[in-house]
C-alpha positions, 0 to 999 in steps of 0.5 A: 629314300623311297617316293610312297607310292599310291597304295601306301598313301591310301593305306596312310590316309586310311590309318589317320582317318581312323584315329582321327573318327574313333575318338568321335564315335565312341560312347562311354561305357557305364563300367568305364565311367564308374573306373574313372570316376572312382578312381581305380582306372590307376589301379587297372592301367597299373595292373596291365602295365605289370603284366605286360612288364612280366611278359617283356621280362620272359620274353627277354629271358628266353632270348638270352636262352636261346642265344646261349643254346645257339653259341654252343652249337 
């Protein structure tokens, strides 16, 4: 395995010190707080989930297409 070099380190220290400062820094958003506390932040993330299941599905499909086109070739 590759030893990481220094920018690949800066890069990395970089990236966990963001995840670790966005938390803190963030404020709630009034339309956030009212998702959260009437419960329809489920219905939202649930919402997202199919959408991004729909387009993994087409994605999917129009790779066995294109797999097929190419095997006739």
């Amino acid at each position: 395995m590759k030893k990481p070099t220094n920018t690949m380190r800066k890069l990395l220290l970089m990236v966990a010190a963001v995840m670790l400062l966005v938390p803190m820094l963030r404020a709630q958003d009034p339309l956030e707080e009212y998702f959260y506390a009437s419960g329809k932040i489920r219905v939202v993330i649930a919402i997202i989930g199919l959408v991004l299941l729909g387009i993994l599905a087409y994605v999917i499909a129009l790779d066995l297409r294109v797999r097929k086109l190419e095997k006739k070739k």
